[in-house]
C-alpha positions as CSV (number, residue, x, y, z in Angstrom):
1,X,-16.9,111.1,32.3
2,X,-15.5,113.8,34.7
3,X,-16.3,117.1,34.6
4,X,-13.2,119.2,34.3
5,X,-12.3,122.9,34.8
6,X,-10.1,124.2,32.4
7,X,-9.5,128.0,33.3
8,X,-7.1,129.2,30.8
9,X,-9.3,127.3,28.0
10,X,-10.0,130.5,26.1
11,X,-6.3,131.9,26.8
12,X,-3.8,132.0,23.9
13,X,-0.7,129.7,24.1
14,X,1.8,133.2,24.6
15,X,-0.3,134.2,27.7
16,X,-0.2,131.2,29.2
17,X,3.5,131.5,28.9
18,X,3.5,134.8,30.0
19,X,1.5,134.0,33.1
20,X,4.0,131.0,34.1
21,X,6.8,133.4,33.5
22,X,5.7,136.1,35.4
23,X,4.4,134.2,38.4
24,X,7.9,132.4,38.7
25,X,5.7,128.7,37.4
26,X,8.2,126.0,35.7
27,X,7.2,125.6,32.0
28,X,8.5,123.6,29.2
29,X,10.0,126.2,26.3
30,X,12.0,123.8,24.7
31,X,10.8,122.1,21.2
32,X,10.9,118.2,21.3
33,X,13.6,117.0,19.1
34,X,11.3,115.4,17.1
35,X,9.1,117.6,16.2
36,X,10.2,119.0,13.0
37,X,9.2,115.7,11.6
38,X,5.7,115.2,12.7
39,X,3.0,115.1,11.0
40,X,1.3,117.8,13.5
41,X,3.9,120.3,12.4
42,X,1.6,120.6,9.1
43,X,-1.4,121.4,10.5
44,X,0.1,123.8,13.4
45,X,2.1,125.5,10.8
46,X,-1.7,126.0,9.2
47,X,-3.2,127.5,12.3
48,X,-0.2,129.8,12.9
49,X,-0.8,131.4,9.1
50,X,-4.8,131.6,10.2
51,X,-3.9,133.4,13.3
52,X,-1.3,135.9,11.6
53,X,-4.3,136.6,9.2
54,X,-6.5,136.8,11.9
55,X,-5.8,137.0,15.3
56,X,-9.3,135.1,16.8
57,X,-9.6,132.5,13.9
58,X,-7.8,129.9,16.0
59,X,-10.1,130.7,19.3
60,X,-12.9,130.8,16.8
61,X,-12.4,127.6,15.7
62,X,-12.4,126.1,19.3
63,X,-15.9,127.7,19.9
64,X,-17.3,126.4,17.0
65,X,-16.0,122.8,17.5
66,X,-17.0,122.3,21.0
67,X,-20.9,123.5,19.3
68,X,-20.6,120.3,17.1
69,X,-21.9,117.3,18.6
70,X,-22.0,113.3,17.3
71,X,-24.2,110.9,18.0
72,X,-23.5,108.8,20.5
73,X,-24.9,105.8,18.4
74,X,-23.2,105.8,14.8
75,X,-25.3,103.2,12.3
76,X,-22.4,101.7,10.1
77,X,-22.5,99.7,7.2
78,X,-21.4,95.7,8.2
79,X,-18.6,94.3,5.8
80,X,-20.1,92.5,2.5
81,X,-18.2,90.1,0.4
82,X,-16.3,91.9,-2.5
């Protein structure tokens, strides 16, 4: 895999916005039609209560996932006759 920079990693979703804004940067601020319906919605709405609660649980929990790591090799079970 590639190596990748991602400087505004750690940044919260509004600055980011207020950083395009204010350097003059096009940005999308319009909701996809169709997102009311997905399934996403559920868990976003989930992470936008955990922030209100607690304003670094969402960066939290970025820090603490990129600290898991998985096997590369996984042993599985093969399929057995039922």
């Amino acid at each position: 895999p590639v190596p990748r920079l991602k400087p505004l990693r750690h940044s919260y979703e509004k600055e980011i916005v207020l950083y395009a804004h204010f350097l003059g940067l096009p940005y999308a601020s319009a909701e996809c039609l169709y997102a009311p319906q997905a399934f996403r919605g559920l868990p976003r709405g989930l992470l936008k209560e955990l922030e209100a609660t607690r304003s670094s649980s969402v960066a939290a929990l970025g820090h603490s996932s990129r600290a898991l790591r998985v096997a590369s090799l996984v042993a599985s079970k093969g399929l057995v006759a039922c």
